[in-house]
Backbone as CSV, one residue per row, in Angstrom:
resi,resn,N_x,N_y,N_z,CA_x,CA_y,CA_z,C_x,C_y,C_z
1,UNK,45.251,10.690,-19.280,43.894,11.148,-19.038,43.111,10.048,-18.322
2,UNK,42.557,10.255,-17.399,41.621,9.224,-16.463,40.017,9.272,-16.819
3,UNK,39.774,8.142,-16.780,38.331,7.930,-16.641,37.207,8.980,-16.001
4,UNK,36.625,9.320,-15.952,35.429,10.278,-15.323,34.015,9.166,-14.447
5,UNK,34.396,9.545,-13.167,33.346,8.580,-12.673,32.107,9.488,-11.877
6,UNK,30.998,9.275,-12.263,30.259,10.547,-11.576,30.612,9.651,-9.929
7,UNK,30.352,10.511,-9.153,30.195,10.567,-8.151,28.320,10.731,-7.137
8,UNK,27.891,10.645,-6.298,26.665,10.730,-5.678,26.150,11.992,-5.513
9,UNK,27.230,12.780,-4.849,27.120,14.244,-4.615,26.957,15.104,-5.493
10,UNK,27.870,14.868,-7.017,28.421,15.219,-8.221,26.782,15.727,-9.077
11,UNK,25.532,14.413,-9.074,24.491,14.593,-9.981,23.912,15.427,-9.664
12,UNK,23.471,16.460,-10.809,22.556,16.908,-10.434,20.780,16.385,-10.929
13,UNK,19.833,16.328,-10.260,18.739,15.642,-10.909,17.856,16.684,-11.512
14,UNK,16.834,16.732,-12.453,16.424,17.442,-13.067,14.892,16.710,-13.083
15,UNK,13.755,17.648,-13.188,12.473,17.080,-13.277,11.696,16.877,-14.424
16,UNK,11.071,15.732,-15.035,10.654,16.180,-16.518,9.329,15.426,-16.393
17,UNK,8.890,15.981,-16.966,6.853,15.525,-17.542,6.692,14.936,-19.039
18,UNK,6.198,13.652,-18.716,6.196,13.436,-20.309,4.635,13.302,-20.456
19,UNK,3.749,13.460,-21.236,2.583,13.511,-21.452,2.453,12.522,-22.509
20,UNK,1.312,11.472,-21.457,1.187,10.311,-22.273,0.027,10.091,-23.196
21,UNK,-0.645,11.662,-23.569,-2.070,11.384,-24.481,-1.761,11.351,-25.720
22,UNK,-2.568,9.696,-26.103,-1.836,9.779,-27.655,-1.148,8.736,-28.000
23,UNK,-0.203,8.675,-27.109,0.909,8.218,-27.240,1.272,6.619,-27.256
24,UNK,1.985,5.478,-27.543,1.870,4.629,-27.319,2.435,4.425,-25.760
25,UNK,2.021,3.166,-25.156,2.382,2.816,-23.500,3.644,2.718,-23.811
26,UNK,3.965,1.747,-24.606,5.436,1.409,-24.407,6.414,2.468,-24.594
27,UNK,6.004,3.162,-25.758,7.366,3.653,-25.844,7.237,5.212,-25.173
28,UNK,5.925,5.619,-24.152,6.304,6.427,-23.015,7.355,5.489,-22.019
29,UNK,6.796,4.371,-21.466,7.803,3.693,-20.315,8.881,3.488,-20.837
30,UNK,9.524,3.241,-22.192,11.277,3.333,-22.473,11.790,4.832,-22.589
31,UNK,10.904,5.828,-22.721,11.736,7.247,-22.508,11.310,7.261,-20.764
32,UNK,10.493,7.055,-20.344,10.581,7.025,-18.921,11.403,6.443,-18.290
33,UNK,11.871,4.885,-18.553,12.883,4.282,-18.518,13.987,4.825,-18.350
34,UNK,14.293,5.333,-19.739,16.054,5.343,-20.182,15.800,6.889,-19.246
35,UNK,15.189,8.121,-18.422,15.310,9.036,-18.204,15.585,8.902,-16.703
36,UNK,15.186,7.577,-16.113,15.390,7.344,-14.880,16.485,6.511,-14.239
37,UNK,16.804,5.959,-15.232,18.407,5.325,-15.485,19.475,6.633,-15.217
38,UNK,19.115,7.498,-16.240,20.183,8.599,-16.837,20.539,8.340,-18.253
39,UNK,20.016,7.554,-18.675,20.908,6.915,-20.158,20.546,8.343,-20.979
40,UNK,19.941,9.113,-21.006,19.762,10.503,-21.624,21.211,11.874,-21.098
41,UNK,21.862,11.074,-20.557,22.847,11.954,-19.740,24.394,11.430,-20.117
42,UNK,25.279,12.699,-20.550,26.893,12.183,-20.845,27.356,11.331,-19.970
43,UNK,27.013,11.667,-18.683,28.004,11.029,-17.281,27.435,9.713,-16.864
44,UNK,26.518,9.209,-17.973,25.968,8.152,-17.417,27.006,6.969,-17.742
45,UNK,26.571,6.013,-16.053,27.269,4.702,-15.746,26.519,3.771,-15.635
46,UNK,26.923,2.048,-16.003,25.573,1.182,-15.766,25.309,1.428,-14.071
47,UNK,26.816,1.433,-13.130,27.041,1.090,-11.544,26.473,2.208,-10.833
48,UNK,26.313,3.336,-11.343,26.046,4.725,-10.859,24.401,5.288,-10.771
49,UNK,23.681,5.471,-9.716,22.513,5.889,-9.567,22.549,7.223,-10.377
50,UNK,22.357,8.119,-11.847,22.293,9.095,-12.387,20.928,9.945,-12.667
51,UNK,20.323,9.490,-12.461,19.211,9.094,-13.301,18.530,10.816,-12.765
52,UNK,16.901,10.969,-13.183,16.164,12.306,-12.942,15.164,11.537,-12.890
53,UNK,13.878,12.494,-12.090,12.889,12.591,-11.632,12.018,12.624,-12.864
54,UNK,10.897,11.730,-12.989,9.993,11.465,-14.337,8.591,12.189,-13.679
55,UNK,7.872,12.307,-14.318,6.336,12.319,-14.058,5.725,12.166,-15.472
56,UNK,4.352,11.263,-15.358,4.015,11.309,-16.801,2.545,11.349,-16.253
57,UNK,1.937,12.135,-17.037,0.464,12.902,-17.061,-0.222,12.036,-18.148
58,UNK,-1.069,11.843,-17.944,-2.674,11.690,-18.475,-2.418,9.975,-19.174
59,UNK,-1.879,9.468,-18.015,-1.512,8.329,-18.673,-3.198,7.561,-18.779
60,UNK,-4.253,8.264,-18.326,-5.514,7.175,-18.812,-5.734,7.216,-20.219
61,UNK,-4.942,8.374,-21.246,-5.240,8.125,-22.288,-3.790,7.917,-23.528
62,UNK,-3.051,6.694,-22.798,-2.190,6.110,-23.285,-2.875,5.253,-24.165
63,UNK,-2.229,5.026,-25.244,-2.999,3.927,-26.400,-2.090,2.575,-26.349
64,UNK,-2.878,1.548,-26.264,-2.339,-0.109,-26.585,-2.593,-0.220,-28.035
65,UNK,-1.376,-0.182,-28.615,-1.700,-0.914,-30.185,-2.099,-2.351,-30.476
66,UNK,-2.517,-2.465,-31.788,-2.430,-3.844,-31.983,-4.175,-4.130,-30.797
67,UNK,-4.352,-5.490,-30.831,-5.390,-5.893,-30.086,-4.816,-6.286,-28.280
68,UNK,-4.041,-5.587,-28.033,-3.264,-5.892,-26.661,-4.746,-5.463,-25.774
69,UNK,-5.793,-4.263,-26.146,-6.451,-4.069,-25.345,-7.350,-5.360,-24.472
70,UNK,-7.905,-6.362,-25.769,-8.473,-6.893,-25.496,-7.960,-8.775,-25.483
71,UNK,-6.796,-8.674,-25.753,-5.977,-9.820,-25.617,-4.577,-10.043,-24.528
72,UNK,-4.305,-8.634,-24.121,-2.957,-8.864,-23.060,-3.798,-9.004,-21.377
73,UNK,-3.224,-9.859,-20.713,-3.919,-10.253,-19.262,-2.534,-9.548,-18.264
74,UNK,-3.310,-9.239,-16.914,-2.043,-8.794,-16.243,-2.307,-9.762,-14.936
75,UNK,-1.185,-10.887,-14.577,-1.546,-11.551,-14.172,-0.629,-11.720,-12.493
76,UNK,-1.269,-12.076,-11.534,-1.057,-11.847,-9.918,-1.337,-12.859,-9.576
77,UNK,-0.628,-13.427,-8.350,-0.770,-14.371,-7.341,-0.981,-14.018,-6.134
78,UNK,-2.641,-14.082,-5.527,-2.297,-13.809,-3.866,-1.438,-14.171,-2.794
79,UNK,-0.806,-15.188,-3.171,-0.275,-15.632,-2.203,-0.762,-17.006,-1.341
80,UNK,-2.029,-17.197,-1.679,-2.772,-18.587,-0.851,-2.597,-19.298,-2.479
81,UNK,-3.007,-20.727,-2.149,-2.985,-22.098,-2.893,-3.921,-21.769,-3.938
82,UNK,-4.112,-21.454,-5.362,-4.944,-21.513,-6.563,-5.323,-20.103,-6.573
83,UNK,-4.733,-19.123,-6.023,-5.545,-18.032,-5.918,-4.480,-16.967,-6.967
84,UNK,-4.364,-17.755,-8.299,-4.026,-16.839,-9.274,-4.980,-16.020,-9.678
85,UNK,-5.079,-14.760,-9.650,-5.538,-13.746,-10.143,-5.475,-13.089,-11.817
86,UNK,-6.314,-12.979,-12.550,-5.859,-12.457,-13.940,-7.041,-11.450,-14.535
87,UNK,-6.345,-10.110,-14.511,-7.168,-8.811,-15.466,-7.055,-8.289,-16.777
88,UNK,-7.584,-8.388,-17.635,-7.719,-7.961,-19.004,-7.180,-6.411,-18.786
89,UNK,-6.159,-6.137,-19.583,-5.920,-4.814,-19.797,-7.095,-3.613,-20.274
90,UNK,-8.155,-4.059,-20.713,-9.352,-3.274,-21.070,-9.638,-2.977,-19.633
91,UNK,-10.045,-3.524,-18.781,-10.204,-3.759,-17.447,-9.526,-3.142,-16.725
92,UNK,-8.144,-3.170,-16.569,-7.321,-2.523,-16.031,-6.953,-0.955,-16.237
93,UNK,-7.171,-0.711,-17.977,-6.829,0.897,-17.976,-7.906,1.488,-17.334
94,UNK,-9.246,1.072,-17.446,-10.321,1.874,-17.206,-10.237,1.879,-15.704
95,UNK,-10.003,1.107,-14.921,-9.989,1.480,-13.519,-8.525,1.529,-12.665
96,UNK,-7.682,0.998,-13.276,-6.121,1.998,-12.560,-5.152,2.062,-13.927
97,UNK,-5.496,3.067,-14.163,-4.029,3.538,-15.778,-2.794,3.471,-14.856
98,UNK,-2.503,4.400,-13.679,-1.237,4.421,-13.211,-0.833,3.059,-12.818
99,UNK,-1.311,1.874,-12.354,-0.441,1.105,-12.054,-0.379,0.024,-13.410
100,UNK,-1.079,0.475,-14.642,-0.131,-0.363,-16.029,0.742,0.439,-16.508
101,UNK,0.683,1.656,-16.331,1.738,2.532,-16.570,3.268,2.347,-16.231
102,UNK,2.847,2.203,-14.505,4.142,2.154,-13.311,4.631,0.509,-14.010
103,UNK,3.820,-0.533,-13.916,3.865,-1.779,-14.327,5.269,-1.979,-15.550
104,UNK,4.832,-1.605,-16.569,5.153,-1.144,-18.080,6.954,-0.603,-17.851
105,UNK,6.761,0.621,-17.131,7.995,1.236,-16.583,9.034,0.305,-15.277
106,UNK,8.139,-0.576,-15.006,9.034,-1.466,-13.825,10.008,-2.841,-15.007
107,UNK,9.084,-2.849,-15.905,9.517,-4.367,-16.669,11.038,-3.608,-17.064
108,UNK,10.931,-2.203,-17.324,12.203,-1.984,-18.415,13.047,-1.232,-17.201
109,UNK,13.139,-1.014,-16.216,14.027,-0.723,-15.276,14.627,-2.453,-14.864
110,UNK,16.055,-2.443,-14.114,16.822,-3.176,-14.027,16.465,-3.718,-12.714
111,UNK,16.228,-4.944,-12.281,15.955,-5.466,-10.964,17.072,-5.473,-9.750
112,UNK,17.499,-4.322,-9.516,18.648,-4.252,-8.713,18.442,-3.189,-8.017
113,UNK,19.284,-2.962,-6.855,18.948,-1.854,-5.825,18.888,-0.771,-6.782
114,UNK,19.820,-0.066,-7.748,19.570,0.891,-7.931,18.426,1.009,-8.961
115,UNK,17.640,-0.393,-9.748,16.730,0.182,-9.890,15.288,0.551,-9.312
116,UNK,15.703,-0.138,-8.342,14.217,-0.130,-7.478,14.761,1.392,-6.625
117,UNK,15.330,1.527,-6.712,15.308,3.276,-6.034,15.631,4.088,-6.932
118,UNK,15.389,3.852,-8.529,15.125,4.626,-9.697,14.017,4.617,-9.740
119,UNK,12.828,3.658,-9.117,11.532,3.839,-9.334,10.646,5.058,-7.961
120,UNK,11.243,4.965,-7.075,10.978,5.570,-6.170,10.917,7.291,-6.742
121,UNK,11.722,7.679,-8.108,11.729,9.204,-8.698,10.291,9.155,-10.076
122,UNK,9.437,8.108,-9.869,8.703,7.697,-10.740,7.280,8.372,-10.293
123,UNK,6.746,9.401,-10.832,5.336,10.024,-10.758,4.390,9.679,-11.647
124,UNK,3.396,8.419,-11.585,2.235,8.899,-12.653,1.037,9.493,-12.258
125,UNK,0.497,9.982,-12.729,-1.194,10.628,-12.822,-1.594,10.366,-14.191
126,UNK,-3.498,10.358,-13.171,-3.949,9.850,-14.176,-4.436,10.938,-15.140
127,UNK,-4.578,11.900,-14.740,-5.317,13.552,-15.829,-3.945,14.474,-16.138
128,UNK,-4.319,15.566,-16.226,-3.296,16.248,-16.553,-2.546,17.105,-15.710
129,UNK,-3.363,16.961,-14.579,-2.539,18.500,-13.139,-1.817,17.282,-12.847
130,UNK,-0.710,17.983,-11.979,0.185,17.136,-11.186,0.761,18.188,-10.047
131,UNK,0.965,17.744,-8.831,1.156,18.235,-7.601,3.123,18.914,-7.333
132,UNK,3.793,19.292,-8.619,5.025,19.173,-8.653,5.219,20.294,-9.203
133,UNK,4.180,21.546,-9.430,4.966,22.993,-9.940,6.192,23.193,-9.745
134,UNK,6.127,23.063,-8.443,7.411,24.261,-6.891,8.565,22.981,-8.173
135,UNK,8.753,22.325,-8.581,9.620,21.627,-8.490,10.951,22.232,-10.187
136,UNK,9.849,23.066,-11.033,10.043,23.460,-11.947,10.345,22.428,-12.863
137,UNK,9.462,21.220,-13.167,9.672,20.333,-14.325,9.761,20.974,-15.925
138,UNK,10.859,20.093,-16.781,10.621,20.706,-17.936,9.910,19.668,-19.083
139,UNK,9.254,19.949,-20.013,8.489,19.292,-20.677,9.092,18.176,-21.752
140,UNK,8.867,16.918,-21.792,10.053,15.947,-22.564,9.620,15.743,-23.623
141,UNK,10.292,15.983,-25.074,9.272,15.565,-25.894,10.327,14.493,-26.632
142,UNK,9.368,13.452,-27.436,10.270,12.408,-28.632,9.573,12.171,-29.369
């Protein structure tokens, strides 16, 4: 009996919505994570792009436990000499949720080609419509 290797052609991808009201950040971005990997899938390989199409809705009312609101910094370098940049996550949800969201979901994807083109199947919004009917997403729950 031989090994089973998916193949490229072989996957099929599937669309799912996870709805982040409520919910904690993190542990939406590790089911977002592990769903964009494939690790939710039999045929999954570490070497193998498997993975499905995420979208997660209403991530402005994702909850930070603990005092992270007012104690975690998200911190940037422009690029010129001293010009470190640093935003209080209070700060940050209120004026872009999707990119601590996307942020959150980048730390736990793998820094390698295939995960940076696992992020490319990565949808957030910040309310609850999303532009992806035609696509027939199904609803993820944990």
């Amino acid at each position: 009996m031989s090994t089973y290797m998916p193949k490229a052609a072989d996957i099929e991808r599937k669309w799912y919505v996870i709805d982040a009201q409520g919910k904690p950040m993190g542990k939406v971005a590790v089911e977002a994570a592990n769903i964009l990997r494939g690790k939710n899938k039999p045929v999954f390989v570490p070497h193998a792009d498997c993975g499905d199409f995420v979208i997660i809705i209403n991530c402005e009312k994702a909850v930070l436990t603990g005092k992270k609101l007012e104690q975690k910094v998200y911190y940037h370098h422009t690029g010129y000499i001293g010009h470190m940049k640093e935003v209080k996550y209070s700060t940050l949800m209120k004026t872009k949720p999707e990119f601590a969201m996307q942020h959150a979901v980048k730390g736990m994807i793998p820094d390698t080609t295939i995960g940076r083109k696992a992020l490319t199947r990565l949808h957030i919004y910040k309310g609850a419509e999303h532009p992806h009917a035609a696509q027939k997403p199904e609803e993820w729950n944990f």
